[in-house]
C-alpha positions, 0 to 999 in steps of 0.5 A, a space after each residue: 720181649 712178651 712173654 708167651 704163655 701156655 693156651 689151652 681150654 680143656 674144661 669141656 674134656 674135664 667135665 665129660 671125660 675125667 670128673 666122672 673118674 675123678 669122683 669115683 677116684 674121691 669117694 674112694 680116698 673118702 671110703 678109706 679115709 686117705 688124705 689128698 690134695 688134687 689141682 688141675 688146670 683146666 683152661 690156661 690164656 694169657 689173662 691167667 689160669 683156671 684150676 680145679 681144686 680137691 682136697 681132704 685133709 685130717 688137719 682140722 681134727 686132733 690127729 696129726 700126720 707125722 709129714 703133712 704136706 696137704 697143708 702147705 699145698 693149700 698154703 701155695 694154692 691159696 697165694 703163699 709164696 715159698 722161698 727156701 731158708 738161708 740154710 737150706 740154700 747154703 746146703 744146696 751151694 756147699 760142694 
């Protein structure tokens, strides 16, 4: 059976409609110095997916969040495939 992917095409509608507030939302998070990470997908066809990417991230200076998360979000942009551990799985099966 072929599988049927999502289509839609809205790069258009991002570029009028949502980057103006996306980079008034950006310089916002840079003013303040709050870390984020953002994709979007614009336009999906079965041939594959465009996405818009932002991110800032305190990672390549020498302070440290306690829970960073930003960069295994970037990891999994970036093609890394997560897979839960051994014990992490036998915790979510334990009654």
């Amino acid at each position: 059976m072929k599988e049927i992917y999502l289509s839609f095409d809205k790069e258009e509608l991002f570029e009028q409609e949502i980057q103006p507030v996306l980079d008034h939302l950006k310089s916002l998070l840079l003013h303040y110095d709050l870390p984020f990470f953002f994709a979007v997908a614009v336009k999906s066809e079965e041939n594959g997916t465009k996405y818009i990417y932002e991110s800032h991230d305190v990672w390549s200076t020498s302070r440290h969040m306690k829970d960073d998360k930003i960069p295994g979000f970037i990891k999994v942009v970036n093609g890394f495939k997560t897979v839960l551990s051994i014990l992490t799985l036998c915790r979510e099966l334990s009654p």
